[in-house]
C-alpha positions as CSV (number, residue, x, y, z in Angstrom):
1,X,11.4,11.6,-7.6
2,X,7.7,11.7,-7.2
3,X,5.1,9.2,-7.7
4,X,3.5,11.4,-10.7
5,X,6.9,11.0,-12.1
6,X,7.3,7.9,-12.2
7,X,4.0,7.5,-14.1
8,X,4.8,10.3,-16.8
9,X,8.3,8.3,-17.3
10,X,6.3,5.0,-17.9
11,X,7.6,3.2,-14.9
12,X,7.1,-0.4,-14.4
13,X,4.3,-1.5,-11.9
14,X,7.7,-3.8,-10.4
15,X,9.7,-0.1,-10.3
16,X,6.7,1.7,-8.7
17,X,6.7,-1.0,-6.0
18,X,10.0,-0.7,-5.5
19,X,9.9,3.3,-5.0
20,X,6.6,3.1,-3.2
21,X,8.2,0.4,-0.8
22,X,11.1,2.1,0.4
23,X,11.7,5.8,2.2
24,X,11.3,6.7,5.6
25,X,8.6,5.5,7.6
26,X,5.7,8.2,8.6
27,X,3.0,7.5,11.6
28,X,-0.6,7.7,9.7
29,X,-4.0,8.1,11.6
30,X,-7.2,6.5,9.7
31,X,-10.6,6.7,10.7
32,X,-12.6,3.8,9.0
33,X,-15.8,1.8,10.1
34,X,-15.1,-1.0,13.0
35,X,-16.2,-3.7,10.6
36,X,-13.8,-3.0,7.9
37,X,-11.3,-2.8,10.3
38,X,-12.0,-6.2,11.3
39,X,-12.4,-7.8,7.8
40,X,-9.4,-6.1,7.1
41,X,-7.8,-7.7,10.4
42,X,-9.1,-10.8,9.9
43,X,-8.3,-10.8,5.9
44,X,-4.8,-9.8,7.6
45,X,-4.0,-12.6,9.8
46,X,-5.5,-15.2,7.1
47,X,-2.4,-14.3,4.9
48,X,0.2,-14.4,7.4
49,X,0.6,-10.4,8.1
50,X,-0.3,-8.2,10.2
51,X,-3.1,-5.5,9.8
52,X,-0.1,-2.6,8.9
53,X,1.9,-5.1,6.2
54,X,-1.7,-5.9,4.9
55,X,-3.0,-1.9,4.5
56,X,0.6,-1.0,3.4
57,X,0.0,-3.7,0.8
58,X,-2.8,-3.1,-0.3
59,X,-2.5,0.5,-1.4
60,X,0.9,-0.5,-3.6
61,X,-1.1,-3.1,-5.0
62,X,-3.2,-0.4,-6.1
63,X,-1.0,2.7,-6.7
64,X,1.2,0.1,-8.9
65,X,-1.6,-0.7,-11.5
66,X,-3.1,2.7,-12.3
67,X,0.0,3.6,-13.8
């Protein structure tokens, strides 16, 4: 199943985290600007994760509400 799927099914935003937070896991290369890695680091580290759990959360946060 696909993420579009999921959406055109009317999915939960709980069962689109679920699907989004599980698979196999795939090496990604970003380029961004220093300072928003750093907030992002920093914002990171001030809730207790580290900078991949953070970014990894942050876009299922997202993906799961535009559904």
């Amino acid at each position: 199943m696909k993420y579009s799927e999921l959406l055109q099914n009317g999915a939960t935003p709980t069962e689109i985290q679920a699907f989004l937070a599980e698979g196999d896991t795939a090496p990604v290369t970003m380029r961004i600007p220093s300072n928003l890695r750093d907030a992002a680091k920093e914002a990171a580290t001030l809730s207790g994760m580290n900078f991949t759990s953070f970014v990894k959360l942050c876009i299922i946060e997202k993906l799961s509400k535009q559904g």
